[in-house]
C-alpha positions in Angstrom: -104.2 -65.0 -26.5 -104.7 -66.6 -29.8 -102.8 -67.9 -32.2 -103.3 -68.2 -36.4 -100.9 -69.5 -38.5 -100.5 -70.0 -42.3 -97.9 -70.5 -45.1 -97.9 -67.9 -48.3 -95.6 -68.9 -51.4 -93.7 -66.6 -53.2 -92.6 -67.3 -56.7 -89.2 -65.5 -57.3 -88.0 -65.5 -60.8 -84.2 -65.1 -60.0 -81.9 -63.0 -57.7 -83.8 -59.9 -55.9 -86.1 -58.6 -53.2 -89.8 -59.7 -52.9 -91.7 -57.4 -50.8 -94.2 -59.7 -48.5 -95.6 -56.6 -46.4 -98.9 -57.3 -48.4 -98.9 -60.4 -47.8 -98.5 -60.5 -44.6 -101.0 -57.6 -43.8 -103.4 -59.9 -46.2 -102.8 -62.9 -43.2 -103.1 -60.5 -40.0 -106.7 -59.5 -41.5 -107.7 -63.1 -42.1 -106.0 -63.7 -38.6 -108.9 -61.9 -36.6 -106.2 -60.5 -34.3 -106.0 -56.8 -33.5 -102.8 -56.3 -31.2 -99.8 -58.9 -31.1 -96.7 -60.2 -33.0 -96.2 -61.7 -36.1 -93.1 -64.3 -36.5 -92.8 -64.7 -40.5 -90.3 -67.4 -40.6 -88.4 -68.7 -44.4 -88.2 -72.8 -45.1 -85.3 -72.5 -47.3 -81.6 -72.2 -46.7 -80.5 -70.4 -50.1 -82.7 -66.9 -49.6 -83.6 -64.9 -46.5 -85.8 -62.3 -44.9 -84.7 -58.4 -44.4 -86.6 -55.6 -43.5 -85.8 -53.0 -45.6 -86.4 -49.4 -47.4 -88.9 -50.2 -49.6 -89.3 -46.9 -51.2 -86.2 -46.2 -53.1 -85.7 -49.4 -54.6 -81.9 -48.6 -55.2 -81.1 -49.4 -51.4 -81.8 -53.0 -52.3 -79.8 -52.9 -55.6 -76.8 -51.8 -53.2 -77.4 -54.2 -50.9 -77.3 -56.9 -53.3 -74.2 -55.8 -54.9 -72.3 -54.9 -51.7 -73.2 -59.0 -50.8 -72.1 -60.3 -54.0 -68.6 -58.6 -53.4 -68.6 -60.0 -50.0 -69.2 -63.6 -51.0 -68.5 -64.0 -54.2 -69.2 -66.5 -57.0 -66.7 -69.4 -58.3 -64.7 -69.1 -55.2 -62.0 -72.0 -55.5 -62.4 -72.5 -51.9 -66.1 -73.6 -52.1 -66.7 -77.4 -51.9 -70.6 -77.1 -52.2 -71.1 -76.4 -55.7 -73.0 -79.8 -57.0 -76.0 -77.3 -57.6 -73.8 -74.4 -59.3 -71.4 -71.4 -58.4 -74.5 -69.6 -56.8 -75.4 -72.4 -54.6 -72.9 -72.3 -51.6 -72.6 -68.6 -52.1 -76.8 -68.4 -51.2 -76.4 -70.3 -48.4 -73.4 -68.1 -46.9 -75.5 -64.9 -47.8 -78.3 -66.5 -45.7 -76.7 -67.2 -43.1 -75.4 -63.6 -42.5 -78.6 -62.4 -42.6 -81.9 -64.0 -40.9 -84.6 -66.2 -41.8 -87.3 -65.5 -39.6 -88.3 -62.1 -38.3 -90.4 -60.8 -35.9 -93.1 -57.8 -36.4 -95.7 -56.2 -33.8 -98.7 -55.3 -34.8 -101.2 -53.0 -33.4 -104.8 -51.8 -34.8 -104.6 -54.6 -37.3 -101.6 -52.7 -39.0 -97.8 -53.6 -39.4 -95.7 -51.6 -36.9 -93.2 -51.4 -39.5 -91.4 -47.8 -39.6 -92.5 -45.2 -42.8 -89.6 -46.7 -45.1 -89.5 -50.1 -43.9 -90.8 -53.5 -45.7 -90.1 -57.4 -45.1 -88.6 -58.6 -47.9 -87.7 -62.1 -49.2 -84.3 -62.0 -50.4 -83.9 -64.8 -52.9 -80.0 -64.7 -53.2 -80.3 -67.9 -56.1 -80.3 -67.1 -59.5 -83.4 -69.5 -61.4 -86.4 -69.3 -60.1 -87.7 -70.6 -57.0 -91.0 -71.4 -55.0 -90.4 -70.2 -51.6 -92.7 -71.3 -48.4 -92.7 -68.8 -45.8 -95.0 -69.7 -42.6 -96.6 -66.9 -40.8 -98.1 -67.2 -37.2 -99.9 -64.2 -35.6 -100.5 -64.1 -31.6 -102.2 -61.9 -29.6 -105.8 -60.6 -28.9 
């Protein structure tokens, strides 16, 4: 088994969706690798990573709204807030959802489903430089 690793930046410019799926396809090819798993794992604790419909991009607009209802901003009971009402709301949204997932691949493609795409989720909202490290094994 082998094992190839790199980091890709994204470059958000405020609250949204980010599809990496590209990216990450771009890595498995530079990876070599033909059959195996990717782990695409977020260094940040204010977005996250969702695989999502990536067709209709609507789906995400609900999403987003449905989690700003949930977890809303200016909450009194919020003692985080040094870096602005959207701060401790980010890092509740992230932590409902996931920062690293995990993707087979096989044929040097993305098992990902017809609809599906990884997406960072930048829930903060200036912009932000995101790391995301990507580490391909298999054979």
């Amino acid at each position: 088994m082998a094992v190839y690793s790199e980091e890709i930046t994204v470059n958000t410019s405020g609250k949204g969706t980010y599809e990496l799926s590209e990216k990450i396809s771009q890595g498995l090819i530079k990876s070599g690798l033909n059959e195996g798993t990717v782990t695409v794992f977020c260094q940040h604790t204010s977005c996250s990573l969702v695989i999502m419909e990536n067709v209709d991009p609507t789906v995400r607009t609900d999403l987003e709204k449905y989690f700003d209802k949930l977890v809303p901003e200016n909450n009194p009971d919020f003692i985080h807030t040094m870096e602005g009402s959207d701060d401790m709301p980010s890092h509740i949204k992230m932590a409902l959802t996931r920062t690293m997932e995990v993707i087979p691949f096989t044929n040097t493609q993305l098992c990902l489903g017809t609809w599906q795409g990884l997406f960072l989720w930048e829930h903060r909202r200036i912009p932000h430089e995101r790391k995301i490290i990507l580490t391909f094994s298999g054979v």
